[in-house]
Z-matrix of the N, CA and C atoms (Angstrom, degrees):
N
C 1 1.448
C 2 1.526 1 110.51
N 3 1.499 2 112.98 1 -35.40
C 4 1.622 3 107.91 2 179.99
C 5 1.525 4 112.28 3 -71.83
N 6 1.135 5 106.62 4 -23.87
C 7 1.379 6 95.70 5 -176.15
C 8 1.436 7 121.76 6 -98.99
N 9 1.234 8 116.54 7 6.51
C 10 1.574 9 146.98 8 141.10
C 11 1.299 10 107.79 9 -43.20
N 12 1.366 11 101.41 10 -59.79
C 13 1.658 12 106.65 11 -172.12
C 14 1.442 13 133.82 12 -56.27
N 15 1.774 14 86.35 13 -39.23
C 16 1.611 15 126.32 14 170.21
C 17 1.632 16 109.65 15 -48.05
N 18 1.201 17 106.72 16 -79.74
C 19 1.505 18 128.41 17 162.72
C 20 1.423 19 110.74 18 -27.75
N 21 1.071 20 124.26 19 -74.77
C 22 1.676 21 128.55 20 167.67
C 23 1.523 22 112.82 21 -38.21
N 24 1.445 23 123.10 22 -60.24
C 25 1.183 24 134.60 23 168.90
C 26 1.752 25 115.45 24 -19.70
N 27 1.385 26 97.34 25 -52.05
C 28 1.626 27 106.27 26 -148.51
C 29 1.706 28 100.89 27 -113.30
N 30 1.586 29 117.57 28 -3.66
C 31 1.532 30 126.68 29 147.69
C 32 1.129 31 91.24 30 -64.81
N 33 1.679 32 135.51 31 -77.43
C 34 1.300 33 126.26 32 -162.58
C 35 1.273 34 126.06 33 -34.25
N 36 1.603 35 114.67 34 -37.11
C 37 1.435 36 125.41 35 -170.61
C 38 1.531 37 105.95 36 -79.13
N 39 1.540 38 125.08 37 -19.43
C 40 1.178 39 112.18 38 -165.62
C 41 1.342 40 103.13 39 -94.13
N 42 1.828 41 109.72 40 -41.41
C 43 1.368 42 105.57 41 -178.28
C 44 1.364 43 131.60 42 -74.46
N 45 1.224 44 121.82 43 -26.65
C 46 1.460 45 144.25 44 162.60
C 47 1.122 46 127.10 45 -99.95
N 48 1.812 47 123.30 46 62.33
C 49 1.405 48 109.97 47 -177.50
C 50 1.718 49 110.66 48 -84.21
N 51 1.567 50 116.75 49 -2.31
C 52 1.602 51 124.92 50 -169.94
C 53 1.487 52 92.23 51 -76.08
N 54 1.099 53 110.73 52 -56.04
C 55 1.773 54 135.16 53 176.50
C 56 1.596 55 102.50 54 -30.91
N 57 1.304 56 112.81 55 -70.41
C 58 1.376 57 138.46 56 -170.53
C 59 1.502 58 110.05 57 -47.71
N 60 1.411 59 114.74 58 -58.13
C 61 1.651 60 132.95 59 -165.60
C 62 1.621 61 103.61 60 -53.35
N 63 1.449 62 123.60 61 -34.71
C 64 1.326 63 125.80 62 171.95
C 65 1.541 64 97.95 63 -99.33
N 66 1.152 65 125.38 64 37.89
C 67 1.740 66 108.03 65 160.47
C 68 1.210 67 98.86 66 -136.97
N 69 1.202 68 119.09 67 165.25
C 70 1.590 69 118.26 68 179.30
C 71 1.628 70 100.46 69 -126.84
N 72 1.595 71 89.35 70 158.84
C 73 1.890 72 81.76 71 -163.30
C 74 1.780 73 110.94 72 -83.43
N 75 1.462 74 98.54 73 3.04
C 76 1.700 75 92.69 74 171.14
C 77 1.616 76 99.55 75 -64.35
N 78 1.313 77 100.39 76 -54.86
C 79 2.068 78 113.87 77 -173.43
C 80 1.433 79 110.79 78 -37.25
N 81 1.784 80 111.53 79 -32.34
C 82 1.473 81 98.55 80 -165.36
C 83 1.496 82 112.98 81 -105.13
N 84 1.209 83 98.73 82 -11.28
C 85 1.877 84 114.38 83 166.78
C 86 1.076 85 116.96 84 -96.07
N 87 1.844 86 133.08 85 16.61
C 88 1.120 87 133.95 86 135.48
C 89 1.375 88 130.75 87 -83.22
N 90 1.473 89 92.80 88 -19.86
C 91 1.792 90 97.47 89 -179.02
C 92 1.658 91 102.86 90 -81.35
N 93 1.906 92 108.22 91 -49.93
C 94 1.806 93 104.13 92 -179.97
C 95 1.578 94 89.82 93 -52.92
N 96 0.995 95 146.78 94 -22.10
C 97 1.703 96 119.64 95 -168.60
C 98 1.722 97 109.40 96 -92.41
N 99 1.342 98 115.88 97 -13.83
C 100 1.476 99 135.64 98 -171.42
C 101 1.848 100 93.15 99 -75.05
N 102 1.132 101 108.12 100 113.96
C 103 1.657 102 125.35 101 140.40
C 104 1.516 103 122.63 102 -44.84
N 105 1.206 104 87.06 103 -74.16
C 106 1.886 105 97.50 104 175.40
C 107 1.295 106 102.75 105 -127.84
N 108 1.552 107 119.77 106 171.96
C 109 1.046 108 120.17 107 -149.19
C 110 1.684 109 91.13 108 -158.96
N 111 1.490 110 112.96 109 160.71
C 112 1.870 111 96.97 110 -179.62
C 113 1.396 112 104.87 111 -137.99
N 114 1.488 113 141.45 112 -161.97
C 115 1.079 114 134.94 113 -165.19
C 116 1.270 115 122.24 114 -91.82
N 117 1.364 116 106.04 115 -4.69
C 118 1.963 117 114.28 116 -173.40
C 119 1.730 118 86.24 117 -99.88
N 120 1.018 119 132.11 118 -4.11
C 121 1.682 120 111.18 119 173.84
C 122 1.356 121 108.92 120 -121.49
N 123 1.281 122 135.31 121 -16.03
C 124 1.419 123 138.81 122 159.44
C 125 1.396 124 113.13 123 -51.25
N 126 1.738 125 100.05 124 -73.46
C 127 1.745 126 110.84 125 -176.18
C 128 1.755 127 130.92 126 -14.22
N 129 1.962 128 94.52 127 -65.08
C 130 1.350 129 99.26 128 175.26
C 131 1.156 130 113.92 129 -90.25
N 132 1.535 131 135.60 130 -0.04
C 133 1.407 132 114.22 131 167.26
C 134 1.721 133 113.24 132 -97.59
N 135 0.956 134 102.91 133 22.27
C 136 1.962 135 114.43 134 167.04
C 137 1.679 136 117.49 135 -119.14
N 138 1.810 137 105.49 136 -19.48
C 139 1.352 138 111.38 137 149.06
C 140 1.298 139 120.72 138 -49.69
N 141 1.755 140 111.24 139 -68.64
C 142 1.433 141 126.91 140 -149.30
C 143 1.715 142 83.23 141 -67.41
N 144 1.613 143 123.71 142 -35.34
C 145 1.615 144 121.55 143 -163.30
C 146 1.826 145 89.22 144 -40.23
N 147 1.137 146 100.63 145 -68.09
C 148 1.476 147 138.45 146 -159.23
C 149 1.217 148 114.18 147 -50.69
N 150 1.365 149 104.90 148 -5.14
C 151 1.697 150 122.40 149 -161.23
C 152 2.192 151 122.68 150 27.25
N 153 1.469 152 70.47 151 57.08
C 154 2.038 153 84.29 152 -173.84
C 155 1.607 154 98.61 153 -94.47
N 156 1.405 155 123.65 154 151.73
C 157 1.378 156 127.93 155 -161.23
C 158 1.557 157 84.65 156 -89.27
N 159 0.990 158 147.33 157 -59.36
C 160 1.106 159 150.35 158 -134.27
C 161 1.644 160 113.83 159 -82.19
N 162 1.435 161 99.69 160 17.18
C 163 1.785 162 126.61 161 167.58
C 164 1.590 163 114.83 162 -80.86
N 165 1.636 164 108.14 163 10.07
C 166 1.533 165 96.65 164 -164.04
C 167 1.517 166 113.65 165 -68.18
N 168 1.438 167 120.66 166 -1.12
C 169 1.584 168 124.03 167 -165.84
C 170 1.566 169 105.44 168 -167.02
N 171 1.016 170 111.78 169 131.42
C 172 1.694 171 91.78 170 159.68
C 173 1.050 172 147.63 171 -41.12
N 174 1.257 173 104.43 172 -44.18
C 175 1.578 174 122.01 173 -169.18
C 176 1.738 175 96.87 174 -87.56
N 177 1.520 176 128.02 175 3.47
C 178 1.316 177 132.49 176 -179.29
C 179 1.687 178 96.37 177 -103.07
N 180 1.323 179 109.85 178 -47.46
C 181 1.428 180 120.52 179 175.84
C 182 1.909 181 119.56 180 -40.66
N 183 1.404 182 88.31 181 -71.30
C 184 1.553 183 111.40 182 170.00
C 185 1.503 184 133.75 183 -36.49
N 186 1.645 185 99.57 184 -45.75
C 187 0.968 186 125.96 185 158.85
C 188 1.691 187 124.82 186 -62.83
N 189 0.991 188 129.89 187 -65.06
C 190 1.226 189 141.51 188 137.81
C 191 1.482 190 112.54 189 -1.08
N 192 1.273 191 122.32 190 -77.53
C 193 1.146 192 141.94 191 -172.79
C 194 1.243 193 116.61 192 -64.40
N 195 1.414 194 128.54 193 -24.96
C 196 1.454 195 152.39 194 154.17
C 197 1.399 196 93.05 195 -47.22
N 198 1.644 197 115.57 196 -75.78
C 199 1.313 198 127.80 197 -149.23
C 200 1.661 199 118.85 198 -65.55
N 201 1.667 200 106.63 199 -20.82
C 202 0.908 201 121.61 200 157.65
C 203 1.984 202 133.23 201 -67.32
N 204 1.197 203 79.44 202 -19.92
C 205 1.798 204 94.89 203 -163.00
C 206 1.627 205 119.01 204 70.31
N 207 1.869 206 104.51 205 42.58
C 208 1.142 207 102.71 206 -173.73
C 209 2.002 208 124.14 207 -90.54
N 210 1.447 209 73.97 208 7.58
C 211 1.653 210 86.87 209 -166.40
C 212 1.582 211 97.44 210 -137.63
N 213 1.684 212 102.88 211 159.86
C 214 1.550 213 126.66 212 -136.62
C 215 1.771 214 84.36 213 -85.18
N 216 1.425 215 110.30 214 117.52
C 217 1.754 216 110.67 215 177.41
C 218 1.356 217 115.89 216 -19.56
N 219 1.608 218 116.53 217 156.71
C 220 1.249 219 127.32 218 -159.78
C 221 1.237 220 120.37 219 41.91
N 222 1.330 221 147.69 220 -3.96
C 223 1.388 222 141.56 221 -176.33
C 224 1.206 223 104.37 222 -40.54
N 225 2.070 224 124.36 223 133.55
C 226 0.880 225 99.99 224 160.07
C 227 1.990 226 109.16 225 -118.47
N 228 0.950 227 136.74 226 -164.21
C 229 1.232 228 127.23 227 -160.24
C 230 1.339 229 107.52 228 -83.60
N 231 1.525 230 123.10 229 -13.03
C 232 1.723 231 124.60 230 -168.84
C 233 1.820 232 88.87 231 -122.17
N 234 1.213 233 114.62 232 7.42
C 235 1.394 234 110.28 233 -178.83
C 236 1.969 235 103.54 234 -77.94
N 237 1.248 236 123.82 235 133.31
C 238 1.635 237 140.93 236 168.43
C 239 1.620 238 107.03 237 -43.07
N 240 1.603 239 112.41 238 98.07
C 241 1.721 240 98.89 239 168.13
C 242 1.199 241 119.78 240 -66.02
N 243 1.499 242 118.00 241 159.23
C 244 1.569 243 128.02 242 -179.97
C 245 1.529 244 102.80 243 -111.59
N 246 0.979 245 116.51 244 138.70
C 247 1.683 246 119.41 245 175.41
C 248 1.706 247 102.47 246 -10.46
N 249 1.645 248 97.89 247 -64.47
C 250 1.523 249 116.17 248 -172.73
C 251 1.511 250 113.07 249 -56.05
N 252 1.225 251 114.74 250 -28.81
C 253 1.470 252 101.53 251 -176.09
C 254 1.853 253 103.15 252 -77.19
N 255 1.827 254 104.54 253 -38.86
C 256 1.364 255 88.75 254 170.37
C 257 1.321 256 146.61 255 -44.01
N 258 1.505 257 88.99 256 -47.35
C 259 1.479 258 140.82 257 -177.87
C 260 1.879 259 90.15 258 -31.52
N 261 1.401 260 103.42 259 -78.18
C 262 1.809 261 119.45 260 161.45
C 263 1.125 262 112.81 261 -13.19
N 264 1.255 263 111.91 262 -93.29
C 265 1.297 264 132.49 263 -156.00
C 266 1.779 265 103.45 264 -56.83
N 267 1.145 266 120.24 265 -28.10
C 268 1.599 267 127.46 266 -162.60
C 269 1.782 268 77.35 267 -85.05
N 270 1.388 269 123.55 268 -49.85
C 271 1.535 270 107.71 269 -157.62
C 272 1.857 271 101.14 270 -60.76
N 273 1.134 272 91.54 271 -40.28
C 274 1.527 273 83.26 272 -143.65
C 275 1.826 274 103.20 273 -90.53
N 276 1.222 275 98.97 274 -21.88
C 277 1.919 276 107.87 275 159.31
C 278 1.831 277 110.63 276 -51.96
N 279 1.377 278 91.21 277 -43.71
C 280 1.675 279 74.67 278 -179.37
C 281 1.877 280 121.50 279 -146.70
N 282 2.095 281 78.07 280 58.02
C 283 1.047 282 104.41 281 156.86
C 284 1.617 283 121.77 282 48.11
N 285 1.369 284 106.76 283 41.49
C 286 1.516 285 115.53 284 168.84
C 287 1.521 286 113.54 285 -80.11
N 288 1.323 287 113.65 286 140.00
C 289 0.941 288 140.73 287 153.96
C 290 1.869 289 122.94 288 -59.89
N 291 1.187 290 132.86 289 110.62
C 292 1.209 291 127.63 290 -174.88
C 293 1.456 292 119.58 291 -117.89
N 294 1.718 293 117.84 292 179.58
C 295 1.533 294 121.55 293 172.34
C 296 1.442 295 98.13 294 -55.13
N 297 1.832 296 99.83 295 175.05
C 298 1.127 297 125.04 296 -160.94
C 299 2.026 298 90.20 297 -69.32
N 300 1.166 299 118.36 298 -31.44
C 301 1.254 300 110.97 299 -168.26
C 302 1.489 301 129.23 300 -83.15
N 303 1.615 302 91.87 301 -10.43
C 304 1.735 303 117.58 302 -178.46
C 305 1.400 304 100.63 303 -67.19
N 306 1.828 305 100.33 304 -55.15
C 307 1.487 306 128.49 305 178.01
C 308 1.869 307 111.00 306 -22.97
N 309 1.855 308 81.63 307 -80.62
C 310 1.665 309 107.49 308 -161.41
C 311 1.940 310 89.14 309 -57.02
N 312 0.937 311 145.17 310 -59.92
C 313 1.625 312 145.25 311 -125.39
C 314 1.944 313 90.60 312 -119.76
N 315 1.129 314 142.36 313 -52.30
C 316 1.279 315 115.33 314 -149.13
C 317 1.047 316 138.04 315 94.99
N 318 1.561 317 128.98 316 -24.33
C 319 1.409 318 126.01 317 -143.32
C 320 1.118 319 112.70 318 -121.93
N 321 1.323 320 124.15 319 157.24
C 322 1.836 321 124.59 320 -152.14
C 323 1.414 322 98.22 321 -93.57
N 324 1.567 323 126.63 322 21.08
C 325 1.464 324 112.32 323 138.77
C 326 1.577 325 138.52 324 -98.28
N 327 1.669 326 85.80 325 -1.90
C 328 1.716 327 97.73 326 162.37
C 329 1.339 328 114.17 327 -102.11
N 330 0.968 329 112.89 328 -3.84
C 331 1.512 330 108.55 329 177.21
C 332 2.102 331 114.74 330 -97.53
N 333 1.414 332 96.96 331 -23.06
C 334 1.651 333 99.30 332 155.34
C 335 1.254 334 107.92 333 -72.59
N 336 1.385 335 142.51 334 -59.87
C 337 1.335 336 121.44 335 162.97
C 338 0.885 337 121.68 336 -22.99
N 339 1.375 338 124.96 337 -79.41
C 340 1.572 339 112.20 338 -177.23
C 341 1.304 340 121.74 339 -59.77
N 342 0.995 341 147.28 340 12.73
C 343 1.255 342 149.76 341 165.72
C 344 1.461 343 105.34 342 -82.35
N 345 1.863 344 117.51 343 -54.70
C 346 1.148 345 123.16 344 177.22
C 347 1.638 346 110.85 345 -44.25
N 348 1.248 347 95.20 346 -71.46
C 349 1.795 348 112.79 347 173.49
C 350 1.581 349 106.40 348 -32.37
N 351 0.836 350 116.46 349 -83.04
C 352 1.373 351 104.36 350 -177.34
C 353 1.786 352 136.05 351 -62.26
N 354 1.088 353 123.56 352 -28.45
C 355 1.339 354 119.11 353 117.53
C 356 1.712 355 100.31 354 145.50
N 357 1.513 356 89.07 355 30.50
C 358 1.376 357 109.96 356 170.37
C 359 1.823 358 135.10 357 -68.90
N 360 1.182 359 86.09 358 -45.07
C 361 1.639 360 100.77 359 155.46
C 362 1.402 361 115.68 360 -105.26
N 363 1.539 362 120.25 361 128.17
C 364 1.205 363 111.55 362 -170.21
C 365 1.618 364 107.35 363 -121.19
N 366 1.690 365 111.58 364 -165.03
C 367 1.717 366 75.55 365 -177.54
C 368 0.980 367 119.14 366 122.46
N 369 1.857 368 101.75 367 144.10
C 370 1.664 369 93.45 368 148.62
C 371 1.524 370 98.36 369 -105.19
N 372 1.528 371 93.72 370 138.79
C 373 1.788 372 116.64 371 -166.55
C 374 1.431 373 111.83 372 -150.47
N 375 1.438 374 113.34 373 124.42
C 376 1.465 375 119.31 374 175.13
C 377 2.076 376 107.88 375 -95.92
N 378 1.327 377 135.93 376 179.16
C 379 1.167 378 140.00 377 178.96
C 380 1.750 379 92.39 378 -82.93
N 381 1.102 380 120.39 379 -45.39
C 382 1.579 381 131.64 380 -169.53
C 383 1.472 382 95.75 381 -78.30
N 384 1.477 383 140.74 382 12.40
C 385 1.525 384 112.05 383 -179.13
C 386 1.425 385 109.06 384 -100.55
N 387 1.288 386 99.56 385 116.64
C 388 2.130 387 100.61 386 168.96
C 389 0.994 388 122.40 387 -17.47
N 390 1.084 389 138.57 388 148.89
C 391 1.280 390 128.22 389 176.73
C 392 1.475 391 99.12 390 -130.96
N 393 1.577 392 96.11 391 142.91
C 394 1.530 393 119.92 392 -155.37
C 395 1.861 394 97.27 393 -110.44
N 396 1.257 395 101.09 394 170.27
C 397 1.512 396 97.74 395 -175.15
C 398 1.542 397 105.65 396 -76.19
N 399 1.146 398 126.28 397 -23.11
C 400 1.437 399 131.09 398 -174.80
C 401 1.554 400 93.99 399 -75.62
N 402 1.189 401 131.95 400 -63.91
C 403 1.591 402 107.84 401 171.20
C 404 1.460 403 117.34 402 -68.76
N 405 1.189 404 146.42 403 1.20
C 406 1.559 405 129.08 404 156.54
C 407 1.695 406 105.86 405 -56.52
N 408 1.376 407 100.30 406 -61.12
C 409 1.344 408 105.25 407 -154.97
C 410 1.365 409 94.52 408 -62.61
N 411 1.095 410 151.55 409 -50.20
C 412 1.807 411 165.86 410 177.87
C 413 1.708 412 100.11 411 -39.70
N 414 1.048 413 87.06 412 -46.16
C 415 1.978 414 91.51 413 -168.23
C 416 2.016 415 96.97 414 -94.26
N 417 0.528 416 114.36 415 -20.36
C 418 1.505 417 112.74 416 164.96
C 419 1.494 418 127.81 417 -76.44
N 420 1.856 419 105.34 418 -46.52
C 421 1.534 420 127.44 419 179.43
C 422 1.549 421 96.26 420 -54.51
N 423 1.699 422 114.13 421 -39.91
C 424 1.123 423 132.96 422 -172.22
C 425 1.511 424 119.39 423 -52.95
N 426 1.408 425 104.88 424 -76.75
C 427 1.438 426 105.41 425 169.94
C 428 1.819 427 121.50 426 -53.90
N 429 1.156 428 96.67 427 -25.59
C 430 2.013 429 87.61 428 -171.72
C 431 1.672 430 87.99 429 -77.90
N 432 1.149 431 137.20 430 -24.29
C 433 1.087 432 120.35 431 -166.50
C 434 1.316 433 98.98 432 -98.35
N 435 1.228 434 132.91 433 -5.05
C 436 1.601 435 125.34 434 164.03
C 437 1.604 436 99.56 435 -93.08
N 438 0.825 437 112.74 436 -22.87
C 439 1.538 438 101.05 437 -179.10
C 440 1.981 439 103.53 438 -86.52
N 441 1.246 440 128.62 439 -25.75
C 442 1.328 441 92.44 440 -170.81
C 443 1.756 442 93.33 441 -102.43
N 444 1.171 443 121.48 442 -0.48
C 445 1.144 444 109.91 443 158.73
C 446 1.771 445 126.53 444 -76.42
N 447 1.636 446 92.66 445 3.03
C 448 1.593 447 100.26 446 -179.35
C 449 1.705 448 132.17 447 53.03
N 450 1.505 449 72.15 448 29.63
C 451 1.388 450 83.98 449 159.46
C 452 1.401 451 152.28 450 -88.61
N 453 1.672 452 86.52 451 -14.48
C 454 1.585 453 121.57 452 159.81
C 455 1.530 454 155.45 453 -97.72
């Protein structure tokens, strides 16, 4: 498994070095060591992914993301994300387009679908599974690389 991590680590570095330049590698070897993970440390590091100004702080991020309705009701900032709450926040941070059901409803169980569907989350994966720092960074590496390959 560590050397899983390793491996992952150093894809990240090749495919995302824009990504990288605003992260520091303590930040990203706390998240591969993170089990679960909650909404005040996700938020701004899927901003800064996203390169959105409004990453200047967490607690500016979070907020933000509230104000937007980018995150799954009641979220609170020390509350445990679920795939699905990521799932959210990844759609609508960087402006994906989804199925007809993402469309009609909004809600961060159509938007883990579409993540699945398109082949962003891979896996065996439930809407309810924690999400660990090894899938942030995976499901993020994911989208920038579907997005500048324009695939998204």
């Amino acid at each position: 498994m560590h050397k899983r991590k390793i491996v992952i680590f150093f894809c990240f570095l090749l495919i995302c070095p824009a990504l990288l330049y605003s992260q520091t590698a303590q930040r990203i070897e706390d998240f591969l060591n993170s089990d679960t993970l909650n909404y005040g440390q996700i938020v701004q590091f899927v901003f800064e992914a996203a390169e959105l100004p409004a990453a200047s702080s967490p607690e500016a991020a979070f907020n933000y993301a509230v104000e937007q309705n980018w995150l799954p009701r009641n979220a609170a900032a020390g509350d445990t994300v679920s795939l699905r709450g990521l799932s959210f926040l990844v759609m609508n941070v960087f402006q994906m387009r989804g199925g007809i059901f993402f469309s009609l409803f909004n809600n961060p169980h159509y938007a883990y679908r579409e993540l699945v569907y398109r082949g962003i989350i891979v896996g065996r994966s439930t809407p309810n599974m924690n999400v660990s720092g090894y899938n942030l960074l995976f499901i993020v590496n994911r989208v920038l690389a579907f997005q500048e390959s324009n695939l998204l």
